[in-house]
N, C-alpha and C positions, 0 to 999 in steps of 0.2 A: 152838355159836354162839348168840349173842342175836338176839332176833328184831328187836333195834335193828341189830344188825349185819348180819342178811339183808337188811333192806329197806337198807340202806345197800351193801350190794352190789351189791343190784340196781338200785340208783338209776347205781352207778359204771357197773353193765353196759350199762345202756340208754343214758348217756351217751354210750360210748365206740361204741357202735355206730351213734347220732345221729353222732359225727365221723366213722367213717366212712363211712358213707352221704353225709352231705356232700364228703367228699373223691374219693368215687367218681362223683357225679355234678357234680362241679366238673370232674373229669378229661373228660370229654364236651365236645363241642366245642370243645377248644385247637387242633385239629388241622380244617383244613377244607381238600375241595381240589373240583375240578370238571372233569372231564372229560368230551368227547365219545362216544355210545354208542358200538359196532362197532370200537372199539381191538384191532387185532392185540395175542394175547397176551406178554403181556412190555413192555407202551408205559406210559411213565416216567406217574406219576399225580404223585410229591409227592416233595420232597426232606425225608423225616422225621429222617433224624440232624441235616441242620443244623438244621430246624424246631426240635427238642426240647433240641439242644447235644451230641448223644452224640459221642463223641470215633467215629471208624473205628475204631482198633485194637482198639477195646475193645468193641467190639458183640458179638463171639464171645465173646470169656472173660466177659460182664456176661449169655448166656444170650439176646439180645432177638430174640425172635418175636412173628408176626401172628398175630391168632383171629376170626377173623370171628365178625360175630354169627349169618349165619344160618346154615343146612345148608351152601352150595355156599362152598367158598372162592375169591374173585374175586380177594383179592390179596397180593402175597408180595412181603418185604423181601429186597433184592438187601443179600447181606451185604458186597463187596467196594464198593458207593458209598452203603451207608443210603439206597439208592431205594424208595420203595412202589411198586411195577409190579403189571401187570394179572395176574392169573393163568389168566385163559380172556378171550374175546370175549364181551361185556356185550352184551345185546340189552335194549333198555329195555322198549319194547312187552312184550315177554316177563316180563320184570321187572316191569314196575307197570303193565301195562295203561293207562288212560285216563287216571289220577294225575296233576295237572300239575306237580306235583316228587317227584325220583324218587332217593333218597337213602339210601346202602347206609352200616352203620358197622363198623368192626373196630376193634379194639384193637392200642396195640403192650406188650406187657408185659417189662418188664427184669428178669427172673428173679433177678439176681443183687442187687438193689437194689430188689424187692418193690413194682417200681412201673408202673402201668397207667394207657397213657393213649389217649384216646379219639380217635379218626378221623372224619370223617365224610364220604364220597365223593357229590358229587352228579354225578350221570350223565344229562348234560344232552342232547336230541332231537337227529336229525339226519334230513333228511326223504328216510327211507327206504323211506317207504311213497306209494303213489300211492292218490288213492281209489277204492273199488271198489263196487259193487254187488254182492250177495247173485245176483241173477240178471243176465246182461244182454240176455234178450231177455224180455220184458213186454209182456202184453197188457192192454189194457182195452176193455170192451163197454160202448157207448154209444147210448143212442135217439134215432135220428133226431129225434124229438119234445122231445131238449131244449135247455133254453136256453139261448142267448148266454148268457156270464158265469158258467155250472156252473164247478164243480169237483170235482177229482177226485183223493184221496191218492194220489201216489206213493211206492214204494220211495224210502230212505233210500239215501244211500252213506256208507260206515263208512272212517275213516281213522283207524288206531291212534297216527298221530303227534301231535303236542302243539303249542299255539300257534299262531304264523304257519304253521307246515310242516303241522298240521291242516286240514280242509276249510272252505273259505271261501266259495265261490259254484256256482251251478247256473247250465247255461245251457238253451235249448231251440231247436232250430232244426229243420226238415225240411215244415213246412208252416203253413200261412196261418191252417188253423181254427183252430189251436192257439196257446197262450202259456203263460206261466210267472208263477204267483208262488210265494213261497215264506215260510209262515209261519215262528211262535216258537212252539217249544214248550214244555212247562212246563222242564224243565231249562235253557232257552236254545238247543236244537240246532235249525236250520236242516229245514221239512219241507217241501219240493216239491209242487206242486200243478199238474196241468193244468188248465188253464181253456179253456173252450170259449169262444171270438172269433169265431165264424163257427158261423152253422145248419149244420146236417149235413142231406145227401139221400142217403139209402140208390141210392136210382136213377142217381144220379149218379157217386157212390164207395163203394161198400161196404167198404172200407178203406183208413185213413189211415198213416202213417208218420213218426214224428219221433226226434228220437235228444235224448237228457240229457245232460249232460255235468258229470260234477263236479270241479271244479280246489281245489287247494290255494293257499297260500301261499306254497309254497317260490322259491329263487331258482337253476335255472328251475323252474316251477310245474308239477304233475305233474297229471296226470289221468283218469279213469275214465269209460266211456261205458255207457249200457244202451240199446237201440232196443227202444221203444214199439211196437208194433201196435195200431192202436185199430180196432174190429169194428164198422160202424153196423148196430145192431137195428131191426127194424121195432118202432113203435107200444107199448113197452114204455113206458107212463109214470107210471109210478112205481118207486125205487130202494131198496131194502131202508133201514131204522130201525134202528139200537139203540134201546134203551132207556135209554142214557143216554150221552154223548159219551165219559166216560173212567169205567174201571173202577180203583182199587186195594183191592188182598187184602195179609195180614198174613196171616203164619200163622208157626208155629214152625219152627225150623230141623229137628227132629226130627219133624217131619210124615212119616208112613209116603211110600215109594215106591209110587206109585198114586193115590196120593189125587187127586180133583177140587179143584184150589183156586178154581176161579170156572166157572161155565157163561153165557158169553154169548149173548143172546139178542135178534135181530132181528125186522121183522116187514116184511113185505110186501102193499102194498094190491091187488096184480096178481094172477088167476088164472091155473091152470096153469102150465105150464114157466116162464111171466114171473114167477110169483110162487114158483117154486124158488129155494132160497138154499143158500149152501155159505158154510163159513168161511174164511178165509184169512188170514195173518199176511203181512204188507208189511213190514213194518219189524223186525228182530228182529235183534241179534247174534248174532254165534254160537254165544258160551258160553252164553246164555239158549238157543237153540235145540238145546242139547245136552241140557237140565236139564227143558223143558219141554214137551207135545206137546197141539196143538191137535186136536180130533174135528173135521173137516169138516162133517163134515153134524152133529153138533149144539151145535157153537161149546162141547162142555169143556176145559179147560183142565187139564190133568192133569201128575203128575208124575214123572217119569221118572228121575230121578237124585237122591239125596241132597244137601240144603242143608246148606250150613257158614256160619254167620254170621261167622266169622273171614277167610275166602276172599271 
């Protein structure tokens, strides 16, 4: 063959793979449907033969099965009424974690007629989750010696659902020193704060007691409690420092297990036991708390489980 004729080959090959690459990604979203997570296996998602036009008789002899795109298959064509139904119970949380749209695709391919068309399930919240605290008994130590208007991080509460059925408000109630507000943090999520409203006298109460309370959105609204122990300390005053309000680290996904990826570091102006520090993590989910492990006593930050930046 002439070398007019190979590049003109290949001019035709690469055409025809441009058509279908467009025809395959044209096929992608004809087909959309939406349902509720926690579906008993086998509950109707989408009437695909009339969607598409496939005739009933002919779905068997034309060969037409489902492929899901990922590992697990969630759903299977009822070949006596061309139904797309559930093939197991959808857990969304489980499924796309904090995601706020949560959309699984499969294919139906006509074997017999070479042709593949694209699905796309969106598997929308239902608020199955209540919020919760990591702990729900919590202390904090406080000096007598300080002031109206302090504050004081509290634990997060973590609600895997989405939206309104998501965590919406903190309350605080169980005593008078106390009150609540509640910042923005850089992502937008909701941080709880005790605020000291009332001096503290050790001689008077050496301990106080209030309870958090986190509510959702749902309809009825569900919720999660931690009770507070607050410790008043003698004449402690001064409160540990970082050295800088927020820490971010970068590191590669392929970072050895073990590695230090940040050591934080505080300082305190108080001698003796007042000016001992330990580190602690308040706020962490879980799966970071799976991946990461903080040194108490010298605030590293180390790491304990393999990173996948695809995960």
């Amino acid at each position: 063959m002439s070398a007019a004729g190979r590049r003109r080959g290949r001019r035709e090959r690469a055409l025809l793979w441009c058509v279908l690459v467009a025809a395959w990604e044209a096929a992608w979203g004809q087909l959309r449907y939406a349902v509720p997570e926690e579906l008993p296996k086998g509950s109707f998602v989408g009437d695909v033969a009339k969607d598409l036009g496939l005739q009933l008789p002919a779905l068997r002899d034309r060969g037409v099965r489902i492929l899901d795109k990922g590992r697990t298959q969630y759903f299977a064509l009822h070949g006596k009424t061309g139904h797309l139904v559930t093939a197991e119970r959808i857990d969304r949380e489980q499924l796309c974690e904090s995601m706020q749209r949560c959309v699984l695709r499969c294919e139906v391919i006509v074997e017999g007629e070479m042709e593949v068309y694209g699905i796309e399930v969106e598997i929308t919240d239902i608020n199955d989750n209540a919020p919760s605290f990591k702990e729900i008994e919590l202390e904090e130590r406080i000096s007598e010696l300080t002031a109206p208007g302090s504050r004081f991080p509290l634990a997060e509460a973590h609600d895997p659902d989405v939206g309104s059925n998501s965590l919406q408000r903190y309350e605080l109630s169980g005593d008078e020193h106390f009150a609540l507000a509640v910042q923005a943090g850089p992502g937008g999520e909701e941080r709880p704060e005790l605020v000291l409203a009332k001096a503290l006298d050790r001689e008077e109460a050496a301990f106080h007691e209030v309870v958090l309370r986190a509510s959702d959105g749902g309809e009825p609204a569900r919720t999660g409690t931690a009770r507070i122990r607050v410790a008043v300390l003698d004449a402690n005053d001064n409160a540990p420092v970082f050295g800088q309000a927020e820490y971010t680290v970068r590191v590669a996904e392929d970072v050895p297990v073990g590695s230090v990826l940040v050591t934080l570091t505080a300082t305190d102006a108080d001698d003796g036991m007042n000016g001992y520090m330990t580190y602690s993590s308040q706020s962490i989910s879980v799966k970071a708390s799976q991946m990461f492990e903080l040194d108490s006593e010298t605030g590293a930050i180390t790491l304990v489980r393999s990173l996948d930046f695809e995960e």
